[in-house]
C-alpha positions as CSV (number, residue, x, y, z in Angstrom):
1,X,46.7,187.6,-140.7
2,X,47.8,185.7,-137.4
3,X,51.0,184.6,-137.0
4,X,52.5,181.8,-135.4
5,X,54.3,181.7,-132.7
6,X,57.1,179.1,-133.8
7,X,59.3,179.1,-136.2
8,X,61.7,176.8,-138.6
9,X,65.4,178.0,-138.4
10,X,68.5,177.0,-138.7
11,X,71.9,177.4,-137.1
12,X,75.3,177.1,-137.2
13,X,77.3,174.5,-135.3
14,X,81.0,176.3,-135.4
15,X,83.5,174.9,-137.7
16,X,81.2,171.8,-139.1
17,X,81.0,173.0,-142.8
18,X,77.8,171.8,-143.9
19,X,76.8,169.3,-141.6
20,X,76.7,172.0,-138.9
21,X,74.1,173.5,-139.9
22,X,71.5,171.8,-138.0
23,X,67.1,172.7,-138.0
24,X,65.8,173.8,-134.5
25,X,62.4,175.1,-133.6
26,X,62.9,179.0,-132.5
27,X,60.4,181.0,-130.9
28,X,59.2,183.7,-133.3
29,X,58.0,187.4,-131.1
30,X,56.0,189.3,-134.0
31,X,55.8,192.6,-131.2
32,X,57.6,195.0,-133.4
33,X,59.4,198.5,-132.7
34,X,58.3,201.0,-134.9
35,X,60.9,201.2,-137.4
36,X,61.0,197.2,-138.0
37,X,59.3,194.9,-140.5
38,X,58.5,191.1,-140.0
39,X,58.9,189.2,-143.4
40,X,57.9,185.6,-144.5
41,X,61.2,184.5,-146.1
42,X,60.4,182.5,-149.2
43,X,63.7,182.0,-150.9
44,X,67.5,181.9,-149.6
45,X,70.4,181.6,-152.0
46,X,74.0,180.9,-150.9
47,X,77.1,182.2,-151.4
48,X,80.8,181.3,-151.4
49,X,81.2,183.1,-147.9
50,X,78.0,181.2,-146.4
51,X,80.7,177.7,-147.2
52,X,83.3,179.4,-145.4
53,X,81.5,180.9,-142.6
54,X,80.1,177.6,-142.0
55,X,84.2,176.0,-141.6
56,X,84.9,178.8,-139.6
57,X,87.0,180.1,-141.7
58,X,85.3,183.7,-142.6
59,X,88.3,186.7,-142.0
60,X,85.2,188.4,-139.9
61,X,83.2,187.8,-136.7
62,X,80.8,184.8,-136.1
63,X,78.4,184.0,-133.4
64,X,77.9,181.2,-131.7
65,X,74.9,179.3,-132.9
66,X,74.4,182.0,-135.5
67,X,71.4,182.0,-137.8
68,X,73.4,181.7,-141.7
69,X,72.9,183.0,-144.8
70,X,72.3,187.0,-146.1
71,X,70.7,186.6,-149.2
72,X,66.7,186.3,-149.0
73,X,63.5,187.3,-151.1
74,X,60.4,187.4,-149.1
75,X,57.0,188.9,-148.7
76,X,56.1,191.9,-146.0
77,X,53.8,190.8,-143.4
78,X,53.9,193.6,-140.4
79,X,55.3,196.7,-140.5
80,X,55.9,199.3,-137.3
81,X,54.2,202.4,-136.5
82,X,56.7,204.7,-138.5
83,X,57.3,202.4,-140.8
84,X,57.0,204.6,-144.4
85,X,58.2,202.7,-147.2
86,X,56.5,199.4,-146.9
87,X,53.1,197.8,-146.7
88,X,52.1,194.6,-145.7
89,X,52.0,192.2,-149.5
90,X,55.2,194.1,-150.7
91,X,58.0,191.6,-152.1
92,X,61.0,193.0,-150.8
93,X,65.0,191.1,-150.5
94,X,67.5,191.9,-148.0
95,X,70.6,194.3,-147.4
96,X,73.1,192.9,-147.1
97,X,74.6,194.9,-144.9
98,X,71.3,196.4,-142.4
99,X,73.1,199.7,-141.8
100,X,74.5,200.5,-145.1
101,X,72.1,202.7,-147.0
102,X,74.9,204.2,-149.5
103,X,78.9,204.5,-149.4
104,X,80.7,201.8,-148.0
105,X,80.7,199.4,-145.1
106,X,81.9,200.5,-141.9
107,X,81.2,197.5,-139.8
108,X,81.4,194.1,-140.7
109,X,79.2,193.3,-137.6
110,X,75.9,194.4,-139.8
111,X,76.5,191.9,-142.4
112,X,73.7,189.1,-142.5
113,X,74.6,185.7,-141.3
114,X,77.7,186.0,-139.2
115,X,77.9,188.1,-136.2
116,X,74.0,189.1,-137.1
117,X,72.3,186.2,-137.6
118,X,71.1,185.8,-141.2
119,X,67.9,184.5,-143.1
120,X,68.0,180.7,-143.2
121,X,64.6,181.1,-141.0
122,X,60.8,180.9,-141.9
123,X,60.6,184.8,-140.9
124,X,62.9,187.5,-140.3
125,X,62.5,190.8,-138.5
126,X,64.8,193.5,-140.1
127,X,64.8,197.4,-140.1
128,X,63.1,199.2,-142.6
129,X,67.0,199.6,-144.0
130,X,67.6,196.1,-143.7
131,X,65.0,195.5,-147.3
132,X,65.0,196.6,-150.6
133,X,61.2,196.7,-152.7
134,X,60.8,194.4,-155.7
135,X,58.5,195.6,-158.1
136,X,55.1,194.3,-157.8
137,X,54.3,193.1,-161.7
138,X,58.3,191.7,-161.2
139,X,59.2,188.8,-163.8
140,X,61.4,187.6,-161.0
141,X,60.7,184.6,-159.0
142,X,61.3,184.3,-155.5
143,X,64.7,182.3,-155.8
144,X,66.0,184.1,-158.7
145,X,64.8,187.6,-156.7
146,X,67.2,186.2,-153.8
147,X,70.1,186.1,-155.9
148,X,70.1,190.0,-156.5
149,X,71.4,190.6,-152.7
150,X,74.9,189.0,-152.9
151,X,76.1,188.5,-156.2
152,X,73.7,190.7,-157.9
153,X,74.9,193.8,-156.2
154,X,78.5,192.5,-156.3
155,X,78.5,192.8,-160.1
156,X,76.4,195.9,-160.1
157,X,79.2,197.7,-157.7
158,X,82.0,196.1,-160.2
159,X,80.6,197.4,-163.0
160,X,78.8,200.8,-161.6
161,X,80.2,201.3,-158.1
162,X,82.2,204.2,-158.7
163,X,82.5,207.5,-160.9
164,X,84.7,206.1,-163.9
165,X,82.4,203.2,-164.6
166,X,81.4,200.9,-167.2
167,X,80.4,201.8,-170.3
168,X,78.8,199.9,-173.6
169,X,81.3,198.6,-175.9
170,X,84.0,197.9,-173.1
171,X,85.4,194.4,-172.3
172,X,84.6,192.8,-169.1
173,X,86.5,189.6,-167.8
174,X,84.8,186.9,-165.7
175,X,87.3,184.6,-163.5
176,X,84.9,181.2,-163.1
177,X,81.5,179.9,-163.3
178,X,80.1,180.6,-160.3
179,X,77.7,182.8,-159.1
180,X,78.7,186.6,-159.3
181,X,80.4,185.8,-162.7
182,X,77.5,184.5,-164.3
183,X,75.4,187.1,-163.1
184,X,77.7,189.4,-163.8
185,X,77.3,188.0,-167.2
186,X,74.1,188.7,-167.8
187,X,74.4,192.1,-167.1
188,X,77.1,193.5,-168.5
189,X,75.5,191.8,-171.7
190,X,72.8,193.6,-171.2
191,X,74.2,196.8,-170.7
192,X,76.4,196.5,-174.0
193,X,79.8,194.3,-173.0
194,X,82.3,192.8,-175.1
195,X,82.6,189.6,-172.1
196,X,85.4,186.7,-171.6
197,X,84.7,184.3,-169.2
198,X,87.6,181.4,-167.9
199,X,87.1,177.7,-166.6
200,X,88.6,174.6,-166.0
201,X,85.8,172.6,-168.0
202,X,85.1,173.1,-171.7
203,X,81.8,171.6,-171.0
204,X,80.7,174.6,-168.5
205,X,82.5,177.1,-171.1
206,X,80.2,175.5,-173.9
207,X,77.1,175.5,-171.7
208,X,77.8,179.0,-170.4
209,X,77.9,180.1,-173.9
210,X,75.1,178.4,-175.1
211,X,72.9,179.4,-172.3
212,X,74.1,182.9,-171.6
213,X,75.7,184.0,-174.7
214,X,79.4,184.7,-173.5
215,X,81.5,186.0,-176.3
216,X,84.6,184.0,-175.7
217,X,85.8,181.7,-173.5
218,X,89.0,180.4,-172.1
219,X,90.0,177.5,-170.2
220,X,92.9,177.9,-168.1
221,X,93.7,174.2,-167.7
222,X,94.3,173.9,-171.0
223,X,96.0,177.3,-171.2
224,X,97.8,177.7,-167.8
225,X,99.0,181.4,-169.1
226,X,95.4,181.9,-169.6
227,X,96.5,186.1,-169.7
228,X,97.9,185.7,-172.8
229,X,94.7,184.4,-174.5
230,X,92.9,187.3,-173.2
231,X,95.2,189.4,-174.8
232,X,94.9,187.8,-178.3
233,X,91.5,188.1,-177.4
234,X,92.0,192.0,-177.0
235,X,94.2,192.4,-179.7
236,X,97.1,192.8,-177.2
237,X,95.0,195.8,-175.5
238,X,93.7,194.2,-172.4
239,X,90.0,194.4,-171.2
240,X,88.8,197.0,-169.3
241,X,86.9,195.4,-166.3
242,X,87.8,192.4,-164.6
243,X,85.9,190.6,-162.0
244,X,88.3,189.0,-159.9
245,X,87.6,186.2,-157.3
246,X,90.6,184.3,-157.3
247,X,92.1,186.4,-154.7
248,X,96.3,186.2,-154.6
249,X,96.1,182.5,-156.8
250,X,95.3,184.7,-160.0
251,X,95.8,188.8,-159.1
252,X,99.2,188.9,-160.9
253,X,97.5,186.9,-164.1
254,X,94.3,189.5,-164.0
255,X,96.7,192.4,-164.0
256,X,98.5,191.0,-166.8
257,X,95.0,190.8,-168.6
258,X,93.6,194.4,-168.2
259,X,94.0,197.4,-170.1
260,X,96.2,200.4,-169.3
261,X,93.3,202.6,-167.3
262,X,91.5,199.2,-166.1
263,X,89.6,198.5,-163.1
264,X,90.1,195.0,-161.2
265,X,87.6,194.2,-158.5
266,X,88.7,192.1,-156.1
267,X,85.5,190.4,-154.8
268,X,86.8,187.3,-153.5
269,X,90.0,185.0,-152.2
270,X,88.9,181.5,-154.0
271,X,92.6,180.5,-154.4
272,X,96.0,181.4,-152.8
273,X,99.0,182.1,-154.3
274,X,102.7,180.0,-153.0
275,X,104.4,183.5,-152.7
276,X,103.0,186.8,-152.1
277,X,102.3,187.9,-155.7
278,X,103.8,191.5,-157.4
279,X,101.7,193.9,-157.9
280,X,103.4,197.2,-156.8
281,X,104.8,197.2,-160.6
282,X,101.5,196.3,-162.7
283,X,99.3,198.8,-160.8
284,X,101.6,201.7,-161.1
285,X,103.0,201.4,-164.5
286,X,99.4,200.2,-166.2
287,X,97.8,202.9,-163.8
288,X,95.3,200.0,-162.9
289,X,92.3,201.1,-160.8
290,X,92.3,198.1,-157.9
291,X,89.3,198.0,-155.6
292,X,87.9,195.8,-153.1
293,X,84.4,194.9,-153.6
294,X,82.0,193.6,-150.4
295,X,78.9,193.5,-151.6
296,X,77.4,197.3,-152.2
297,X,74.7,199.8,-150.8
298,X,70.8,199.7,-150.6
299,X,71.4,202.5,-153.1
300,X,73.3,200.2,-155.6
301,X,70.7,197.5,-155.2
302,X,68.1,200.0,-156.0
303,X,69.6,200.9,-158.8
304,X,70.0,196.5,-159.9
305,X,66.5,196.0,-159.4
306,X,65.4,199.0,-161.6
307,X,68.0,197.7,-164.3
308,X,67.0,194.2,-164.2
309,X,63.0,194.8,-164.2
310,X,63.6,197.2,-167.1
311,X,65.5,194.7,-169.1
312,X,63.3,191.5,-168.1
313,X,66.8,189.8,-166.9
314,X,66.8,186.1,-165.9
315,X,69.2,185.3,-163.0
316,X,71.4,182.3,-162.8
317,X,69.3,179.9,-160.1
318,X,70.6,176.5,-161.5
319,X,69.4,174.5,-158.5
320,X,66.6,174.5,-155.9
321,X,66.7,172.9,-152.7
322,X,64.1,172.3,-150.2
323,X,63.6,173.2,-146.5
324,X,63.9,169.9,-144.6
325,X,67.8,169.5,-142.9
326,X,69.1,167.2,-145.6
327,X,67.9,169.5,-148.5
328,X,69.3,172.7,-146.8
329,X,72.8,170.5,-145.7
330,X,72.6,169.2,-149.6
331,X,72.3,172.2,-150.8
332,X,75.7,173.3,-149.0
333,X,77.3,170.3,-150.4
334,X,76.6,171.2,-153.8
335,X,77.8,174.9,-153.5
336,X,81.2,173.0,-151.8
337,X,81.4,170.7,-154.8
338,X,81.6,173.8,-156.9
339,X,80.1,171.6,-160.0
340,X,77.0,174.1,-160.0
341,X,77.2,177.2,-162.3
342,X,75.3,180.2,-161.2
343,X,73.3,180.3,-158.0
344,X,71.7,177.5,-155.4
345,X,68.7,178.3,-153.9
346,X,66.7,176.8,-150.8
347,X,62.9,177.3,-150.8
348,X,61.6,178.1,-147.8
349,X,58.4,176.8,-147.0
């Protein structure tokens, strides 16, 4: 197969939100060291952090005229010399972090599309780390594939990241509509949840439960002390897992909603509290297990894909953009309009 020797990419223009990210024609070098494989990206899906990375307003590194996005689905074509666990024709996604093969992060820098420039490029050279095999008779298409890297492995770590983990028959609490909740969704009612899921909107409540079978819903506009519905809910017990994105706007409302021996995972910082929220009290006396999710391990994601091609899982791709600059700056808007539940993709042609 010959390769060209141009490429479609795009980049970041600092602090622009979505009209900064502008389409330039890079060079692409398809020489490869031996432990590195060149991909043909075919799918990108974005992410909460791509919005705020594009502001400048990401709590980590960025690089100037950085390549965005982390989250991509693809197909192998060249491998290196010592290359082992590839071939070219493989579908394979990303890592989201290129140097974490288990455990935790250790450096932020490794993270696609900030201070390493990311996928939102026709191909994309990574190490043999950097990808993650999708099975070849996958159900999966290439967008819905793309979705696994971010939020997929988000939920999976929520739900299975550590020792005491989820088990069928427990509650799980969603906070939103948005991507990892709704994938979250799907798989924790797979694997057995009782699930709650809160919005603002009784008409994405109703279509979330007639499209994804959600068990109950609450909507926190129309009952501001939305923690005391999920404890009628509960019978006054609390659930056992909650998914927590709302950073310090909602923390004190999540630990009111979780069960004595419940895990929060704080994945995300969506809205900000007036005053710095207690939660000293809550965590001690409810002996609440409160982690900090980024995103999880080639391991983890391993262990999603297995779980997801076993089950035949759909994933939440509720839009598809195309490649040109207006689709991919569109496609940004939408994800800042937050009217989209689940995932936006961008085909990459």
């Amino acid at each position: 197969m010959s390769l060209p020797t141009k490429q479609i990419s795009y980049h970041l223009t600092k602090n622009q939100g979505p009209k900064g990210v502008k389409r330039t024609e890079d060079p692409l070098n398809a020489e490869l060291d031996s432990n590195l494989v060149l991909i043909k990206v075919k799918a990108v899906t974005l992410n909460y952090r791509d919005l705020v990375i594009s502001d400048g307003t990401y709590p980590a590194r960025i690089s100037d005229n950085a390549i965005p996005c982390s989250d991509a689905s693809g197909e192998v074509v060249k491998i290196g010399s010592a290359v082992r666990e590839f071939k070219v024709g493989d579908r394979v996604i990303t890592n989201f972090d290129t140097s974490r093969l288990y455990g935790h992060s250790k450096d932020q820098d490794f993270c696609l599309g900030a201070y390493t420039d990311g996928v939102l490029t026709q191909y994309k050279i990574l190490p043999e780390g950097g990808l993650v095999k999708i099975p070849k008779d996958s159900h999966l298409t290439h967008e819905e594939a793309a979705t696994l890297v971010c939020t997929g492995v988000t939920a999976w770590n929520c739900l299975y990241g550590i020792k005491d983990c989820f088990i069928a028959g427990q509650s799980v609490l969603l906070l939103g509509t948005g991507g990892v909740a709704i994938t979250a969704l799907i798989l924790a009612k797979a694997a057995g949840a009782v699930t709650i899921i809160t919005s603002s909107s009784d008409e994405k409540l109703k279509y979330v439960q007639e499209k994804y079978g959600v068990d109950h819903v609450v909507n926190y506009k129309t009952h501001p002390d939305w923690e005391k519905e999920v404890l009628k809910i509960t019978d006054g017990e609390g659930v056992d897992f909650i998914i927590e994105g709302g950073g310090s706007g909602t923390i004190e409302k999540s630990l009111a909603s979780v069960k004595v021996g419940g895990q929060v995972s704080l994945i995300g910082f969506l809205g900000q509290a007036e005053q710095t929220p207690e939660l000293l009290m809550p965590i001690l006396m409810k002996s609440v297990i409160l982690r900090g999710v980024i995103v999880g391990s080639k391991q983890l994601s391993e262990q999603l894909i297995r779980f997801v091609h076993a089950k035949k899982l759909p994933m939440p791709v509720e839009k598809v953009f195309g490649f040109s600059e207006k689709e991919v700056q569109g496609a940004y808007e939408a994800l800042k309009s937050q009217t989209v539940v689940g995932k936006i993709a961008i085909r990459v042609d």
